[in-house]
N, C-alpha and C positions, 0 to 999 in steps of 0.2 A: 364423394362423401367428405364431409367437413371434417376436419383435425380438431378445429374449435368444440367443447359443448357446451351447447348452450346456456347460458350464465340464466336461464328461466326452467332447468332440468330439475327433475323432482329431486328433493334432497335424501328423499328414505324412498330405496325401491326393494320392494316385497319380499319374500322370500317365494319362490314360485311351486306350490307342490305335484306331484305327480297326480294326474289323472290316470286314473284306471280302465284299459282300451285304447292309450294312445301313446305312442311310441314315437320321437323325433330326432330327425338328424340333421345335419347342413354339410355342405363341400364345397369347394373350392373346381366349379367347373369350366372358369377361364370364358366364360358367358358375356361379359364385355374388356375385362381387365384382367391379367395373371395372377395368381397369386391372393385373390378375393375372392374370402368366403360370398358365394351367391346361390346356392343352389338350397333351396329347406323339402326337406320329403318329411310327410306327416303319414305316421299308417298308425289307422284303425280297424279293432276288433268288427266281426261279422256282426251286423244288426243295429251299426252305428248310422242314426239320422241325420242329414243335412239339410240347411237351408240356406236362403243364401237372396240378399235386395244386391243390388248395381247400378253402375251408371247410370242418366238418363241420357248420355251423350247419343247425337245420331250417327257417331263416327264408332262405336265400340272396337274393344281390340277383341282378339279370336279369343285368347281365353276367357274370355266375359260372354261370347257367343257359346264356347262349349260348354260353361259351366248352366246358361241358359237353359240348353239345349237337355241337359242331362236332369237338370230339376224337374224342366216342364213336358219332358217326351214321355211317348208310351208305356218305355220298358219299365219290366217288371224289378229293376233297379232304382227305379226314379225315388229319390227321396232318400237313396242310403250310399253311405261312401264307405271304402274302403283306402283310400288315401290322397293327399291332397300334395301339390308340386308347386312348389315359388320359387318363379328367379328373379334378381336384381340383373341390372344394368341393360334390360332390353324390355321393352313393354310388348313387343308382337304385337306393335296396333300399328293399322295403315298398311298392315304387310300381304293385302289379298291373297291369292290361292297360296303364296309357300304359307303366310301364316296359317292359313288353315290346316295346311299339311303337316305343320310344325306341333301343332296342338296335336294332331293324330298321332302323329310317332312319338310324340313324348306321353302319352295319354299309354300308347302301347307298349311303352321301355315300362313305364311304370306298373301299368300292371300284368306283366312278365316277373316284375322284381317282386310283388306286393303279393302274390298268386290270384287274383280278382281280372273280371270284368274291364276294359275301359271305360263302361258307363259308370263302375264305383268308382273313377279317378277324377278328382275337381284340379282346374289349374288356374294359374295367377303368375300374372308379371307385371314388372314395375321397371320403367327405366324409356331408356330415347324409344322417342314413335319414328317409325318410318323406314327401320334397320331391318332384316329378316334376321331371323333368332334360325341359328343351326341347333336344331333340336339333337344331331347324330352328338353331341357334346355329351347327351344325357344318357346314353349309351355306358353301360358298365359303373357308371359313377350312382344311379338310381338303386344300383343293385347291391350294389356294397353298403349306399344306406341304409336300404332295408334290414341288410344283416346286424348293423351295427347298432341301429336304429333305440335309443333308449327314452323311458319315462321323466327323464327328471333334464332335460336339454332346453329348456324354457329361453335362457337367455341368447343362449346361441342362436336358437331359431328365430328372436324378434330381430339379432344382429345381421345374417343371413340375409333379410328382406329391405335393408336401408338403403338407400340412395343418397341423397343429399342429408337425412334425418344426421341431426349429433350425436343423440344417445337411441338405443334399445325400449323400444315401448313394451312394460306389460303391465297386468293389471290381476288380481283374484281377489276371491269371497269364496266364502264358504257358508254354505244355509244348510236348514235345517228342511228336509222335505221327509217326509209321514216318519218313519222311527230310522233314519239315518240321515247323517252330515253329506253334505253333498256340494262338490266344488265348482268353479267357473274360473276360468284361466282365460286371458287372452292374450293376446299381441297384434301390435297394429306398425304400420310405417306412413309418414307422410310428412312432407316440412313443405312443398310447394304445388302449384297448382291444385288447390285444394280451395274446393265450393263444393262440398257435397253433395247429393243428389240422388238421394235413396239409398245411400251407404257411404263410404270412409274411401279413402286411395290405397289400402290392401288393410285388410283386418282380419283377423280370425279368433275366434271364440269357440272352446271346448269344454263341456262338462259331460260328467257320468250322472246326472240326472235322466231318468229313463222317458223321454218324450216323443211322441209323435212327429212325425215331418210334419204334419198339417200344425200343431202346440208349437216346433218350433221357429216356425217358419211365421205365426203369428208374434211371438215375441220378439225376433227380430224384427219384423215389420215397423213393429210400433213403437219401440223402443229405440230405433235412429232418429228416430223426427226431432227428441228434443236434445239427442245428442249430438252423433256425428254430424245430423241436418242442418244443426243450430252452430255450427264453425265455420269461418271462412279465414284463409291465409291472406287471397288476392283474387277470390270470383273466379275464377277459371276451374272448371269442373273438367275434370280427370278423361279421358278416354277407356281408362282400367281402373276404374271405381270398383270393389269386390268387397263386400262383406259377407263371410260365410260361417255358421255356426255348425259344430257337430254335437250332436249327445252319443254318447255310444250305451246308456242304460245299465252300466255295470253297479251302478248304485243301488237297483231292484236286487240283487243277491243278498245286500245288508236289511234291508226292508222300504227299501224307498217307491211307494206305490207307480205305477206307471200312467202317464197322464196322457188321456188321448180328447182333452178339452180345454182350449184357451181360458173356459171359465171356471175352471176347476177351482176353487177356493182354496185348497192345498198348496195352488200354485203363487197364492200373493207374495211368500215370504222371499219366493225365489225372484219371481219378478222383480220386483224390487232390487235383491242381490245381482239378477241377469243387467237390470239398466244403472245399475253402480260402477262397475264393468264397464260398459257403455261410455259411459259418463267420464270416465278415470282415461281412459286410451283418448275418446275425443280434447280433453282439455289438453292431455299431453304431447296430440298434434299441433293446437294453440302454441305450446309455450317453443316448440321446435319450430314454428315458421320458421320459412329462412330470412336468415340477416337480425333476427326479434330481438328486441331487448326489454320490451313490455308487453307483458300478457294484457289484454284489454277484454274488459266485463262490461258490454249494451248490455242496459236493460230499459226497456220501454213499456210505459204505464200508461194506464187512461185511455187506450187506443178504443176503436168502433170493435171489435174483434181481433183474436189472437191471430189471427191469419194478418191481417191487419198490423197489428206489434211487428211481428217477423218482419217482413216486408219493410217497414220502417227499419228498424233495428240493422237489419242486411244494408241496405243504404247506406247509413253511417258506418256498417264495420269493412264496407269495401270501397268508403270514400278512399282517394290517393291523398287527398290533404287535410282528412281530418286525422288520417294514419301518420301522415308526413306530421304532422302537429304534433302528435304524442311522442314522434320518435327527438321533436323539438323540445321536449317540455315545456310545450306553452299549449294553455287550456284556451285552443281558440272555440268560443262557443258559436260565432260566426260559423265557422265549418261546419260544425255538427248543424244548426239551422238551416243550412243550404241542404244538407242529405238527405233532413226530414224532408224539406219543401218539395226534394227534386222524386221523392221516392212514388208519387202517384197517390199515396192512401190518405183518406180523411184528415186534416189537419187545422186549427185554428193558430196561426200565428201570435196571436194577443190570449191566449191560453197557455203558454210555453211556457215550459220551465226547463233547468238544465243542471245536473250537478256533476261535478269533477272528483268521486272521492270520498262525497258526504259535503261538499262546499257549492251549496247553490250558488251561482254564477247568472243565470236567468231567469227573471221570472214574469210570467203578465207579459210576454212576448219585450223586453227591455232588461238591459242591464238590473241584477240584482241591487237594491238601495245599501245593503250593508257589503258587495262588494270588496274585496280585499288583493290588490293584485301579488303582494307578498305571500300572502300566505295561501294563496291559491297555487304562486310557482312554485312553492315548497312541498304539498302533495303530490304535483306533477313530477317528483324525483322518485317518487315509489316506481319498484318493479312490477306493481300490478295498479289498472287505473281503471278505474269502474266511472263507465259514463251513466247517467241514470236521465232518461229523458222523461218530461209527464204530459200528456199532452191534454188531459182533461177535457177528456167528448165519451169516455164508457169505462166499463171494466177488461177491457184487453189488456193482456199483459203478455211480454215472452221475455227471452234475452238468449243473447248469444255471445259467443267467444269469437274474436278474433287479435292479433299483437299488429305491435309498430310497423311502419316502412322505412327501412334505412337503408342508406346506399349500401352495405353488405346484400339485399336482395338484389340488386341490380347488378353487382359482382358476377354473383352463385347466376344468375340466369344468364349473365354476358356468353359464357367461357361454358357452359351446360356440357354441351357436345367435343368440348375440347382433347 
């Protein structure tokens, strides 16, 4: 974990309120280094829903296979948790049968501590692939969290789940659902290897909104594609991608209706507040890449299709030299044309345009006539640098978050395992 934070960390972070049904702790269980807080135990009230998108890696780690396993199996559990477990400094991916074993015994420490089910325990790790994770660590320390276990621990647990991250990711809203206020908290960690891919590199999302596993397992669905989906650090897609929501429903005792329909009309205001959330953790995996010193805003217009934009847009935000350029402050628009070209989707050359900022640089596939290479490198000093591409052939439109390449990444990944 870096000493430095990041000179792109939000300036005002939240004040994080207690959810009702859910209870957190974190400890110090010596999981890859002494003395590091790494261990988060999350418990919730009986009748609390989960859901949960992942990796699409072929390589998943075990707890990405158990959490799978516990969504999509038979038992009469599926779809409800009773507590959830994240450690730092070991991902238990690559670690065949002990990982798997690893998951059971921590799966089982936990809910001995929790009094539930292993099928209501969801888990989650982050940290080097290829190490076996001694789960017997989890032994006794599980159990003390539970006792100790309190509603208002927000920060500590987004701290608990960092690796390389600078600062503590969270995020809240609070919406209005049928005649009660009803909240959404999250916390997420990730600053490297990060191309997402049906979720985030560890997230979690909790409100007392009373929803179905089927309501909420469709709102996160749909709800990562423009968020977490739409960030990249450096293309490399996680082996322990995890994003998991709980609702535990305590909001129905105030009068908050219970929704057992993605299109329940009831539910726009929250949706909206659910992908705000979303949205607020994804960007502030952005500005933590590692080594970053500029958040960078693609945005691509005019495309054949929104699938189409993406596609593009990914191109340019996992170019190495048009990343290397911003961390240059020079607006090569060269670079950014080469991503377009190299990316596969519909493109007209002699249609292009390019701006850096709000300072068109390209247009008509040629140098801009008005031009200005001054004041073009005086925007390129901003801490945030919005590429806007237009490629004029339809209405597609996306954008996506990614920041600079600087030798600080090449550092943090040299030394990773050291």
């Amino acid at each position: 974990m870096s000493t430095a934070v990041s000179p792109l960390a939000p300036t005002d972070v939240p004040e994080m309120p207690a959810i009702a049904g859910v209870r957190l702790a974190t400890a110090a269980a010596g999981i890859r280094y002494k003395g590091r807080t790494d261990v988060l135990l999350a418990v919730m009230d009986k009748g609390t829903t989960v859901a949960g998108v992942f990796t699409r890696s072929k390589c998943p780690s075990a707890p990405v296979e158990w959490c799978r396993a516990r969504l999509g199996g038979g038992s009469s559990k599926a779809g409800f948790a009773r507590a959830l477990v994240v450690n730092s400094g070991n991902a238990n991916a690559f670690t065949g049968k002990s990982g798997r074993q690893a998951t059971t015994l921590t799966a089982a420490i936990a809910a001995k501590a929790v009094g539930c089910t292993p099928n209501e325990v969801y888990l989650a790790s982050t940290g080097v692939i290829g190490e076996p994770l001694d789960a017997t660590k989890f032994d006794g320390v599980l159990a003390t969290l539970a006792a100790s276990a309190a509603p208002d621990d927000w920060m500590n647990a987004a701290r608990a789940i960092m690796t390389t991250d600078t600062f503590p990711k969270v995020a809240t809203a609070t919406v209005r659902l049928g005649k009660a206020d009803v909240t959404i908290n999250g916390i997420a960690k990730g600053a490297g290897m990060i191309a997402p891919d049906m979720a985030t590199m560890l997230s979690f999302v909790f409100t007392d909104a009373p929803l179905s596993p089927a309501v909420l397992q469709s709102l996160l669905r749909s709800g990562v594609e423009d968020t977490f989906n739409a960030v990249t650090i450096d293309s490399d897609t996680s082996t322990s991608d995890t994003l998991l929501a709980f609702a535990t429903g305590a909001a129905a005792a105030h009068g908050a209706p219970k929704i057992t329909r993605a299109s329940d009309v009831r539910l726009k205001a929250f949706t909206r507040a659910f992908r705000h959330v979303l949205a607020d953790l994804a960007e502030q995996v952005a500005r933590d890449g590692e080594g970053a010193r500029k958040l960078v805003e693609i945005i691509v217009e005019g495309a054949t299709t929104k699938t189409s934009a993406r596609r593009i847009a990914m191109s340019v935000a996992n170019s190495p030299l048009v990343k290397t350029a911003i961390a240059g402050e020079d607006a090569n628009w060269g670079r950014v044309v080469m991503a377009v070209g190299k990316a596969g989707e519909p493109a007209n050359r002699d249609r292009l345009s390019i701006s850096f900022n709000g300072i068109r640089v390209a247009k008509s596939g040629a140098r801009d006539p008005s031009y200005n290479e001054a004041e073009v490198s005086e925007v390129m000093k901003s801490p945030k640098i919005q590429i806007r591409i237009g490629l004029g052939l339809g209405k597609g439109r996306d954008r996506v978050l990614t920041c600079d390449l600087t030798k600080e990444y090449v550092a943090i990944n040299g030394d990773y395992r050291s």
